[in-house]
C-alpha positions as CSV (number, residue, x, y, z in Angstrom):
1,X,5.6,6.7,-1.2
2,X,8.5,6.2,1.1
3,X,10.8,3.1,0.9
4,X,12.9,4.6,3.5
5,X,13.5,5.1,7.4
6,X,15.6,4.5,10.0
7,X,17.0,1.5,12.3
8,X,15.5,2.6,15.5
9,X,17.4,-0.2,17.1
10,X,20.6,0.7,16.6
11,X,22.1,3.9,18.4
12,X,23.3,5.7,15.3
13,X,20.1,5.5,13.6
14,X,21.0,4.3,10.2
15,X,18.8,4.5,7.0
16,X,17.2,1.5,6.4
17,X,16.0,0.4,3.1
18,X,12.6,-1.9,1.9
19,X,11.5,-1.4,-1.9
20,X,7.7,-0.9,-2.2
21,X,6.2,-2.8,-4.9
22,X,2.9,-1.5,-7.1
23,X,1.5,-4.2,-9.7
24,X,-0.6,-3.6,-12.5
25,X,-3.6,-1.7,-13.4
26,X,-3.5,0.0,-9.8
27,X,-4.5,3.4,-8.7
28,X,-2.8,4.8,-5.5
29,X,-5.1,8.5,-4.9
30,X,-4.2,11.4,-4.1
31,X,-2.1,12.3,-0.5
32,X,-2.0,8.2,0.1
33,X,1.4,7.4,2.1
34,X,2.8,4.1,1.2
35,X,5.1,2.7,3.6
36,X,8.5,1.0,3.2
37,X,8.7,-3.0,2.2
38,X,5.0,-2.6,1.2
39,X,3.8,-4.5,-1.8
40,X,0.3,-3.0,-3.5
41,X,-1.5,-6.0,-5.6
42,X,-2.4,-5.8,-9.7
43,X,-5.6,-4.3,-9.7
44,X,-6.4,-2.2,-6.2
45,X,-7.8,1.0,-5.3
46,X,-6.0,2.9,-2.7
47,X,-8.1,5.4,-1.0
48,X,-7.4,9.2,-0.8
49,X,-5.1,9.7,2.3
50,X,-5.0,6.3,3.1
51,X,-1.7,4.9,5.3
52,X,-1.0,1.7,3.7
53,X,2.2,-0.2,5.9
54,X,1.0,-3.6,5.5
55,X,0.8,-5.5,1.8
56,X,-2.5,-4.7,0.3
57,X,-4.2,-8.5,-1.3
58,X,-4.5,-8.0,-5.8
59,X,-8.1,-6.8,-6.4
60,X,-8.8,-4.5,-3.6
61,X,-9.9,-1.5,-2.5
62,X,-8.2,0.4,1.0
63,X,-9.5,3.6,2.7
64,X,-8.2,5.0,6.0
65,X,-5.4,5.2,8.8
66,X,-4.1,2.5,9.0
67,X,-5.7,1.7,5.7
68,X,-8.2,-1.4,5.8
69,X,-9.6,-3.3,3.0
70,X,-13.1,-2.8,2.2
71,X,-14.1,-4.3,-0.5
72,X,-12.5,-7.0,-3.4
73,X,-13.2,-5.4,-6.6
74,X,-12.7,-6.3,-10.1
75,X,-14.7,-7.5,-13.7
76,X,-14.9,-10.8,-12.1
77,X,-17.0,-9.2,-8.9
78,X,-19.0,-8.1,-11.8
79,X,-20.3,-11.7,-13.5
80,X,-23.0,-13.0,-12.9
């Protein structure tokens, strides 16, 4: 996880800050990179090696670079 960078914009190239955020019941795998300002929904799957820099929907599962959802998961996908 890395809730730091820098101000490109700016010529001295300041750290910039953004707080990631990981609900509930969520299970980031191994060698995943979470980017700055990203929030990870209560319940998701995050995929081994995935590059997550968007905000990641409760519920779901993300594989790859940049990581995508692939499937809603869940006991409710489960009922019949």
């Amino acid at each position: 996880m890395c809730a730091g960078s820098h101000d490109y914009t700016r010529p001295n190239l300041p750290i910039a800050h953004a707080p990631i955020h990981v609900e509930c019941g969520t299970w980031i795998s191994s060698d995943a990179f979470i980017g700055p300002g990203v929030t990870i929904g209560a319940g998701c799957v995050v995929g081994a090696r995935a590059v997550v820099f968007s905000d990641v929907p409760p519920s779901s599962m993300v594989i790859g670079n940049p990581a995508k959802v692939i499937k809603q998961i869940g006991p409710e996908k489960d009922a019949p």
